[in-house]
Each structure stands twice: as C-alpha cells, then as structure tokens.
C-alpha positions as CSV (number, residue, x, y, z in Angstrom):
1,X,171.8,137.6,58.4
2,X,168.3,138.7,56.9
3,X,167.4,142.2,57.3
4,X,164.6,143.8,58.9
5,X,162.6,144.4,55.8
6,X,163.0,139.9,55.0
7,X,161.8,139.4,58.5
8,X,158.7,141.3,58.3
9,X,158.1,139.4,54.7
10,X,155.9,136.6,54.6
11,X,157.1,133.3,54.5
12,X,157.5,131.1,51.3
13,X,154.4,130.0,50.3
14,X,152.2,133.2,51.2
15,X,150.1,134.7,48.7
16,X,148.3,138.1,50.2
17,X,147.2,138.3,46.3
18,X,144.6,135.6,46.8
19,X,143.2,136.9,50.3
20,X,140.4,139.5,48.8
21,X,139.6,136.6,46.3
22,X,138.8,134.6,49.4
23,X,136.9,137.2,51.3
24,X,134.9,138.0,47.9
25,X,133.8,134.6,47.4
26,X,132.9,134.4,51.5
27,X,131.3,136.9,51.3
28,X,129.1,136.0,48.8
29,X,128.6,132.3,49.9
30,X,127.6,133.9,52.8
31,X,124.8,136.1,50.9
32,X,123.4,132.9,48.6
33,X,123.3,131.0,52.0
34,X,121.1,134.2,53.6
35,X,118.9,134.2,50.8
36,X,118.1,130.5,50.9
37,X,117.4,131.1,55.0
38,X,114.8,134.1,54.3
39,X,113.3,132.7,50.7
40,X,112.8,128.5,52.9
41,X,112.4,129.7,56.6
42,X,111.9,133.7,57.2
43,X,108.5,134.5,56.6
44,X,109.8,137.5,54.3
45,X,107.3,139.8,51.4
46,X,107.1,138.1,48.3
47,X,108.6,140.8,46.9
48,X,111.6,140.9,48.5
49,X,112.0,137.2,48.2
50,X,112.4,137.8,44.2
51,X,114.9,140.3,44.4
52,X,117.1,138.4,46.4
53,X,116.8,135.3,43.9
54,X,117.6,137.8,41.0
55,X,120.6,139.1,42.6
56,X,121.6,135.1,43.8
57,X,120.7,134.1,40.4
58,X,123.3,137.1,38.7
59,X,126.4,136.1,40.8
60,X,125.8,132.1,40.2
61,X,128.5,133.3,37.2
62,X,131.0,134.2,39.9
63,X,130.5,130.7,41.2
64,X,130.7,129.0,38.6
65,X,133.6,131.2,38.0
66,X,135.8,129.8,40.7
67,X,135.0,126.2,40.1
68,X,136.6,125.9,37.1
69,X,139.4,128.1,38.7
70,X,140.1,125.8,41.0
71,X,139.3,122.8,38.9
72,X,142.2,124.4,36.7
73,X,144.4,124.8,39.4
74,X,144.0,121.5,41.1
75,X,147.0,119.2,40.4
76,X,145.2,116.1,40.3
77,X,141.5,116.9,39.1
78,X,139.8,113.5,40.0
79,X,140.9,114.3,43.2
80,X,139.4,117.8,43.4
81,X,135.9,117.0,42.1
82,X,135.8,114.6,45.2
83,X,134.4,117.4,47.1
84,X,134.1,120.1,44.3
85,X,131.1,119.0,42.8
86,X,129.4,120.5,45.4
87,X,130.6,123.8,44.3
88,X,129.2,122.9,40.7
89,X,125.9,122.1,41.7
90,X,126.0,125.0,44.2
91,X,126.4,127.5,41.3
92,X,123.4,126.6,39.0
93,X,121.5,129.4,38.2
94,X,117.8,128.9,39.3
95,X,118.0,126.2,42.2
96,X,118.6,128.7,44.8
97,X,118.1,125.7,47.3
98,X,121.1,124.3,46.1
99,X,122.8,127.5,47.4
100,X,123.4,124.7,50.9
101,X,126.1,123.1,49.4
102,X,127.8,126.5,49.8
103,X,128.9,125.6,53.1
104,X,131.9,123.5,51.8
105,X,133.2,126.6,50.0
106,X,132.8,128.8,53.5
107,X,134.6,126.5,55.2
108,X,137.1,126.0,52.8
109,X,137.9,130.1,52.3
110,X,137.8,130.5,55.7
111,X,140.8,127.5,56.2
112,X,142.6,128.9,52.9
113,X,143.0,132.5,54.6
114,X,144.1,131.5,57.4
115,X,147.0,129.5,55.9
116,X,147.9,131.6,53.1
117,X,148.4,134.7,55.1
118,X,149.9,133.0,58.0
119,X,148.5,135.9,59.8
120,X,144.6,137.7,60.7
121,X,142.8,138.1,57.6
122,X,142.4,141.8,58.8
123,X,146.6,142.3,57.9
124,X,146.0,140.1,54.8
125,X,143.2,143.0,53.7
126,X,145.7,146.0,54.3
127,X,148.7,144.2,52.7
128,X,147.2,145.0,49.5
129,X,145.8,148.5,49.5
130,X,144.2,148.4,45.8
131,X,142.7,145.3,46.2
132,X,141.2,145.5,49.4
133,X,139.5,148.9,48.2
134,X,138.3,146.8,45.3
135,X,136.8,144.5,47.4
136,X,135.3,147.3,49.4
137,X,134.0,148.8,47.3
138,X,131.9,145.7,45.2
139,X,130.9,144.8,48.3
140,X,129.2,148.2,49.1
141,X,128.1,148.0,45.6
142,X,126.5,144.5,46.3
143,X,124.3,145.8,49.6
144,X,123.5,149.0,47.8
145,X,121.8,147.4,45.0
146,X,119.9,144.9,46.9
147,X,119.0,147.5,49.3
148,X,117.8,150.2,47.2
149,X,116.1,147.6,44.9
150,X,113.8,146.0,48.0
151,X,113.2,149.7,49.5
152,X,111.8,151.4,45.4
153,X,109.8,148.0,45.0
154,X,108.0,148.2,48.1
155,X,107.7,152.3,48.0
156,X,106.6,152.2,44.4
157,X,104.2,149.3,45.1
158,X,101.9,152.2,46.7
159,X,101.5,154.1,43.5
160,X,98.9,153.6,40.8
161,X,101.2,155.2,38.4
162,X,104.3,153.4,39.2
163,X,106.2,151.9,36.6
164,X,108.6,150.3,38.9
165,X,106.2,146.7,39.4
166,X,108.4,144.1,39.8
167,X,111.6,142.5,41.4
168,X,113.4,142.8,37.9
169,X,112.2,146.5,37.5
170,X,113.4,147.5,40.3
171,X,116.9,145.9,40.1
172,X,117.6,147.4,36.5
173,X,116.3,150.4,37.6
174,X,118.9,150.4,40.7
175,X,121.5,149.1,38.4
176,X,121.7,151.6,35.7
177,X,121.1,154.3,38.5
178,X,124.3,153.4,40.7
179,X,126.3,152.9,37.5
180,X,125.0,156.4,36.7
181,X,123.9,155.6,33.2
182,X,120.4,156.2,34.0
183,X,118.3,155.1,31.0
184,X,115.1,156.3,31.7
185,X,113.1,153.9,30.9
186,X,111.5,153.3,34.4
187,X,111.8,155.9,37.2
188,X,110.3,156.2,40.9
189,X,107.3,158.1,40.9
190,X,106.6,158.7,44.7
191,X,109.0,161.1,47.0
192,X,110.2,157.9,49.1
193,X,111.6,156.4,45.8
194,X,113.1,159.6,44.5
195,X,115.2,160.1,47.7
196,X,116.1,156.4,47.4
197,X,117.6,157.7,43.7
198,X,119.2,160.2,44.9
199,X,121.4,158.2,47.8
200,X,122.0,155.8,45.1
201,X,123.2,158.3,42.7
202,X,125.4,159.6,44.9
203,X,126.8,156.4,46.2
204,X,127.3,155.2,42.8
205,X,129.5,158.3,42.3
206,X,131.6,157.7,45.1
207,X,132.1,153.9,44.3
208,X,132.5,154.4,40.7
209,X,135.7,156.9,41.7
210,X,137.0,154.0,44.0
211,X,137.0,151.8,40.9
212,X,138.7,154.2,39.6
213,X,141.0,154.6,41.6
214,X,142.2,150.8,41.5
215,X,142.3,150.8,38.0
216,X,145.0,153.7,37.8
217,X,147.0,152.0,40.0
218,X,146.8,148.5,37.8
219,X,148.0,150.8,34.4
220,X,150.5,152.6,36.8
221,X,151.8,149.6,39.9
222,X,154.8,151.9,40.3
223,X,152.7,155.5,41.6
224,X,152.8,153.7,45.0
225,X,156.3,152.8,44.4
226,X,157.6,156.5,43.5
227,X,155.5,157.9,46.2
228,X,157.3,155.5,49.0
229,X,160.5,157.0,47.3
230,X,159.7,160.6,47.3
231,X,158.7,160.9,50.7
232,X,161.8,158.5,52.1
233,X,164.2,161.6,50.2
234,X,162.2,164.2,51.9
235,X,163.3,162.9,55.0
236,X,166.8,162.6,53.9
237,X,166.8,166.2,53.0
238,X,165.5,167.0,55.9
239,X,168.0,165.4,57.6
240,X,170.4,166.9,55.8
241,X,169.3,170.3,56.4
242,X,169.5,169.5,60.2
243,X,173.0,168.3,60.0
244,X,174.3,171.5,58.2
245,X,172.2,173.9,60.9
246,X,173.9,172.1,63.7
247,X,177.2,172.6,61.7
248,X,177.0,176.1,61.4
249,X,176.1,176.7,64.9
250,X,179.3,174.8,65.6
251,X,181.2,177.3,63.2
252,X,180.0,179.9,64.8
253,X,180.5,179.2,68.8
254,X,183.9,178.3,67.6
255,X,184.5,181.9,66.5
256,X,183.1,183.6,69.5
C-alpha cells in the first residue's frame, strides 16, 4: 500500500523541472508579441519603439535556443518541423514582425504546463523553490532593464549635455548599471536620470544576491536536504524531552 509521501508524488510522466522553462519562454513570447502590437498598432515615441526592438532583438537567442531544443528532443524530426518552423522564423533577429508566429509557441507552453504538472502552474512554480526564484528574478531583471532604459532615454533626451542619445545608450548604460559593473562610459546627467540609477543600482543588488542564492544551492542540492533533516530531529527531541517531563511527573505523584 503506497505511503502518504507516494501519494502526494506526481504521477509518472511529470516533470516540475521543465515548468519555469515553460513560463520563461511564455513569458517572453508574450513580451516579442507586445512589442510587435506597440512598434505596428500603438501609436508609441519613436524612442521607445527602439528600445523594445533592441531588447526583442537580444532574446531572439533564447528563441532560437529552444528550437533546436526541441528539435533535438523531438523523436521524429520531420514531424516536428511540421509546425516548428514557425518557431524558426519567429526567432530571427531583426524581423520583429515575424515575432506573430509566436503565438504557436504560447499556445503550445501554455498546453505543455498543464499536462506536465498535472496540476495549476501556480503549484508547478513552488515545487521547485530555486528555480522559480530564478525565474523570478530574470524576469524582474527583464522589466527593470526595459523600464529604466525607456524612462533615462526620454529624461536625458531634455539635456544638451546628455550623453545618453539613443535606444542602445540607454540599454548598455542600464545593463552594466543593474549588473553593477558600472563602466562609466555614459552616465545620466539630469536629477530624473540619476534617481533612475539609483533604483536600478539597488535593484540590481537585490537580484544579483537572488542569483546567488540559486547558484549555491546548484553547487550544494543537499543544503535543502540537511535543513529538512535538522529541523524533522528538532522536533523529535522535542518530543523526547516531553515524554521524559511527563515521566518524571509520573515518578513523582507515585511517591507522594
């Protein structure tokens, strides 16, 4: 008869491993298709149209990425590039437009974490802890540099003196900034733009000891292990203790 812990075990077949993959690559599906709505429809400033191109156009390796992934994976191949062609034309860098055919790959993450997990996607994030703050964190990582990048562009825009002038100034400058390298080579000259270094500064701090974080526990995947064992014999011992109290007030009732 299976024990408690095999029942609350996913069935055969379940990989929570694979489930912040899929909400990574969502995720950003979801961004390339946003910046194809804002750059074709939204009537958005120029400026802010490039830097979302230059960010879509630096993650087109993460697409291209899980195509051959997947091709690799795919038992018969032939029968993969059916449909995944779309996800190789989707990931060329430069045809933004193209980003479209990213629908396919929504709907097919979406259907894959669902039936991996067998359950919400909300238990297949907490089922792996180091992961999931992995995830958490890029993606934090990911708004914060297109964020700070379209608010120094347009802030700097309004000084003379600025040498933060374009879409690709402003995302190296918020790049080496929230990866607190900090070159030097172009820095905001009006007070808007400093206070915009200084939240990125300090989120970059606080994201880059997240990473860090997850990376001590790939060298070490046992620290969770020995801390689940720790605390189970503190509350043996504690039990224990209890026991031996009750015992002793026994002894002693049984001698008055």
């Amino acid at each position: 008869m299976p024990s408690e812990t095999q029942k609350s075990d996913p069935p055969q077949g379940v990989s929570y491993e694979h489930a912040s993959y899929e909400l990574l690559i969502l995720f950003l599906s979801v961004y390339a298709l946003g910046v194809v709505v804002l750059a074709m429809i939204l009537p958005v400033r120029q400026s802010t149209r490039e830097v979302l191109i230059i960010v879509d156009n630096m993650i087109v390796f993460v697409f291209l990425y899980d195509f051959f992934r997947l091709l690799y994976r795919a038992p018969q191949k032939l029968q993969y590039l059916k449909w995944g062609w779309m996800d190789l034309i989707s990931s060329l860098p430069g045809f933004y437009y193209l980003r479209l055919f990213r629908i396919g790959r929504i709907l097919r993450a979406r259907s894959r974490l669902k039936r991996e997990t067998g359950r919400s996607v909300w238990e297949a994030y907490k089922a792996n802890r180091a992961e999931s703050a992995l995830l958490t964190s890029f993606v934090a990582i990911f708004t914060l540099l297109i964020v700070t990048s379209i608010l120094v562009l347009n802030m700097e825009s309004r000084s003379p003196a600025a040498d933060i002038t374009s879409a690709e100034d402003a995302v190296w400058w918020s790049f080496v900034t929230l990866t607190t390298v900090g070159y030097g080579d172009v820095v905001p000259e009006t007070t808007e733009g400093r206070i915009v270094g200084f939240i990125l500064m300090a989120g970059g701090m606080v994201l880059l000891a997240i990473f860090t974080g997850y990376a001590a526990s790939v060298f070490n995947p046992n620290s969770g292990v020995e801390l689940e064992i720790l605390g189970e014999l503190r509350e043996e011992v504690a039990e224990l203790k209890q026991m031996l109290q009750e015992k002793q007030k026994e002894g002693n009732i049984e001698k008055e």
